[in-house]
Residue frames relative to the residue before (quaternion, step in Angstrom):
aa qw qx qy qz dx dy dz
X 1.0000 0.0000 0.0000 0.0000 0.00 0.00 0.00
X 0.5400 -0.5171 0.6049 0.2740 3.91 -1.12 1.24
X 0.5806 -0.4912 0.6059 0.2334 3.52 -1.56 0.45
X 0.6875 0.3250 -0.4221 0.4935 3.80 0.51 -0.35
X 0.6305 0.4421 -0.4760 0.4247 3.77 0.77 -0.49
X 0.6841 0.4220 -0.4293 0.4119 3.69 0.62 -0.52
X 0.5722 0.4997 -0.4636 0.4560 4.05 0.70 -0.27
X 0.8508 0.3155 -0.2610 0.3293 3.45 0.54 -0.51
X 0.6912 0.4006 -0.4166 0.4338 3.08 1.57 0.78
X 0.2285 0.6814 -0.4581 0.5231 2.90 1.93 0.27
X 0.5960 0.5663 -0.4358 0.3663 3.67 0.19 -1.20
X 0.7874 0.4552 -0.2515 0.3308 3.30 0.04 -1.89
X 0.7110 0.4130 -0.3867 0.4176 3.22 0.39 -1.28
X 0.4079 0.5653 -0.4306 0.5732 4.04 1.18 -0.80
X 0.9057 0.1537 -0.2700 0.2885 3.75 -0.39 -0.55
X 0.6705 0.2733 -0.4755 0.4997 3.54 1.34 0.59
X 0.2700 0.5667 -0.6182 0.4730 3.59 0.67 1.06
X 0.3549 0.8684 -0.0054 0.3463 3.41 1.34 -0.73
X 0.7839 0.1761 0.1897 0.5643 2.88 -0.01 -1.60
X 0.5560 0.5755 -0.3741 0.4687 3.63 1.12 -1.06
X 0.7187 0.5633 -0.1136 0.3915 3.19 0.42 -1.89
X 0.5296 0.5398 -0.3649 0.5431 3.83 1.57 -0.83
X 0.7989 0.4465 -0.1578 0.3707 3.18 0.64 -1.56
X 0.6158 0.5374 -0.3111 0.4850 3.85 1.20 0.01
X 0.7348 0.4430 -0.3005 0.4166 3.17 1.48 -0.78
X 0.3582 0.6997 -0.3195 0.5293 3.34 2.04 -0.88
X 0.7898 0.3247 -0.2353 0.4642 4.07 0.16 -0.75
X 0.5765 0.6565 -0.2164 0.4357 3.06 0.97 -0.77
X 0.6921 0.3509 -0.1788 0.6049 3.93 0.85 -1.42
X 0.7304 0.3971 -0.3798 0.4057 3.75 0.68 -0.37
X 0.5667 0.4050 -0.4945 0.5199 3.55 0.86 -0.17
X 0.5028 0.6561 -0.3718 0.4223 3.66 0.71 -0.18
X 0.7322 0.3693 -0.2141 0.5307 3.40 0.70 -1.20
X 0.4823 0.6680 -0.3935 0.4079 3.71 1.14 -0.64
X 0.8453 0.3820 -0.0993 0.3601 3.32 0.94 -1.63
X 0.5885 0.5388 -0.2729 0.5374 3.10 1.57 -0.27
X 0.6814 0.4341 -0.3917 0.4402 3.76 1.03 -0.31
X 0.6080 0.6569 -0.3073 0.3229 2.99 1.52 -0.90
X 0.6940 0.4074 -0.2608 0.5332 3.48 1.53 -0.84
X 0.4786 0.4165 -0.5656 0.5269 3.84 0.85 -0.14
X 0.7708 0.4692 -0.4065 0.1433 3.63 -0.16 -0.47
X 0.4815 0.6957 -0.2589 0.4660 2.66 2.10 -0.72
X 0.8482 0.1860 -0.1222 0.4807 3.71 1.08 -1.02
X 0.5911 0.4371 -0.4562 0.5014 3.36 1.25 0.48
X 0.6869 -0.3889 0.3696 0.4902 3.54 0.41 -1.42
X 0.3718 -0.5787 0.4425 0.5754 3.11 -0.76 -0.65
X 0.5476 -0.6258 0.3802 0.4048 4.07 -1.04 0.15
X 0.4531 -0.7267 0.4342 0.2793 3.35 -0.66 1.43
């Protein structure tokens, strides 16, 4: 394989490593937020 075919599939796989990594952190920050509201509610209230 030529060096320009390997940058430009280097690329892709680089951009769905990407996307994966979007998507892991994207699940990740919402169960977060789940658990954090779940304990403010626990010691504040629920919001009125």
């Amino acid at each position: 394989m030529e060096f320009g075919g390997l940058l430009f599939y280097g690329g892709i796989a680089a951009m769905a490593a990407a996307a994966v990594g979007a998507v892991v952190a994207a699940v990740l920050l919402h169960m977060a937020k789940k658990r954090l509201k779940h304990r403010l509610d626990e010691e504040f209230g629920e919001e009125e």
